[in-house]
N, C-alpha and C positions, 0 to 999 in steps of 0.2 A: 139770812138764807144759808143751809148747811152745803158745804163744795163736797155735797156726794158725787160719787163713783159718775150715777148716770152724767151731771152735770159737768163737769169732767168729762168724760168719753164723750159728749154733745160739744164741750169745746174745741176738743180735737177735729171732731167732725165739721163743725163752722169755722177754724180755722183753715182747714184743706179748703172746702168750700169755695172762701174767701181767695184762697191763695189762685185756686185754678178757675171757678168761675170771674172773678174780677178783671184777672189776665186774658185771659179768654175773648171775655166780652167786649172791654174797653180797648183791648187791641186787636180785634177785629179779626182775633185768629191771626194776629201777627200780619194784618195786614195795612194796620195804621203807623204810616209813617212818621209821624209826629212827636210819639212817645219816645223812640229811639235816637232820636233827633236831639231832642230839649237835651239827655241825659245820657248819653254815646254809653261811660263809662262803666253805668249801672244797667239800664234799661236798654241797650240793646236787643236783639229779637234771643240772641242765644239768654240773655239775665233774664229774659220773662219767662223762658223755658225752664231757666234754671225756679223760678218762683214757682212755676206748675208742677215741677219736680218735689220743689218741698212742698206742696199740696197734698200730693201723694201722697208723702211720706207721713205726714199727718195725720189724714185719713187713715195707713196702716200700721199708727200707733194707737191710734186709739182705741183698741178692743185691747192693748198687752201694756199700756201705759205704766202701770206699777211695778212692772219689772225694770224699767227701761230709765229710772231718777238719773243717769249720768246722760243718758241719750236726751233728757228730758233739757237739761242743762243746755247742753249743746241749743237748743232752739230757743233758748233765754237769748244764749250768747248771741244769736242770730238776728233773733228780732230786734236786740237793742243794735245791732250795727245798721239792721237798715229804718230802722227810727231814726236814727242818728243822723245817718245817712240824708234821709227826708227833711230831718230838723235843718239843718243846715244848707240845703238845697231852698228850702221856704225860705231862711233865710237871707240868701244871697239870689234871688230868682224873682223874674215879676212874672207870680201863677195869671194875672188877667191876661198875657201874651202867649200863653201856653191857651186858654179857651179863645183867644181871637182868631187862633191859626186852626184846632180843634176842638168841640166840649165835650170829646169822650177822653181824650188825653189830658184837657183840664179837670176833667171828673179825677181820673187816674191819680195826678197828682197832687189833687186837693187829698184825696182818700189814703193812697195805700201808707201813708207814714201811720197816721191815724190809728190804722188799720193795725200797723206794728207793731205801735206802743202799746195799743190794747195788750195785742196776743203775747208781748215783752209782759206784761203785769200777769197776765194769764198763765203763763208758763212757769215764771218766777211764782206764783204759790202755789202752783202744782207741785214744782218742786221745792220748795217749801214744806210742805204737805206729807209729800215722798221723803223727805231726808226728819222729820220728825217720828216720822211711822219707822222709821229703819232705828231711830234711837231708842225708841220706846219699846223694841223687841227684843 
């Protein structure tokens, strides 16, 4: 499969997607208590906002992507910390007591690392992608 343009500006788009509807949904509009709870220090209701926030930003990169390989960077850097972040909370966490208390909070926390690592590989060759095209020019 060639990583054209369209598909590219479509991951951007599924990433935001991701970012703001997941959040959204599985916290109930920030009204489930339980996700905040498991993870005070990430997932508090402001760190979800903050993850709708880079939803956006997402979404409003995706039509200028090409211009933007250092900004692109930056959301590498981002998603490997909260992969990381995830990794290690899996880790050290029993996820069967996060779905016996809620299973939209265990959905939550089964997904969003997941979710990271994806958009971590997805970012990293984009820009990949971007920092080859700027050498070749």
């Amino acid at each position: 499969m060639k990583f054209s343009h369209e598909i590219i500006k479509r991951g951007f788009i599924l990433s935001g997607i991701m970012n703001i509807g997941g959040v959204l949904i599985l916290s109930r509009f920030f009204t489930n208590n339980v996700i905040p709870k498991i993870d005070p220090a990430v997932m508090s209701n402001f760190g979800l906002l903050m993850i709708v926030l880079w939803g956006c930003v997402f979404l409003a990169v995706s039509q200028k992507y090409e211009q933007l390989k250092w900004l692109i960077a930056i959301f590498v850097i981002e998603k490997f910390i909260y992969g990381f972040t995830w990794t290690k909370w899996i880790i050290n966490n029993d996820l069967s007591s996060v779905y016996d208390q809620d299973k939209m909070a265990g959905l939550f926390y089964t997904i969003y690392g997941i979710n990271d690592w994806f958009f971590f590989l997805f970012f990293l060759l984009v820009f990949i992608k971007l920092s080859k095209a700027t050498t070749n020019n």
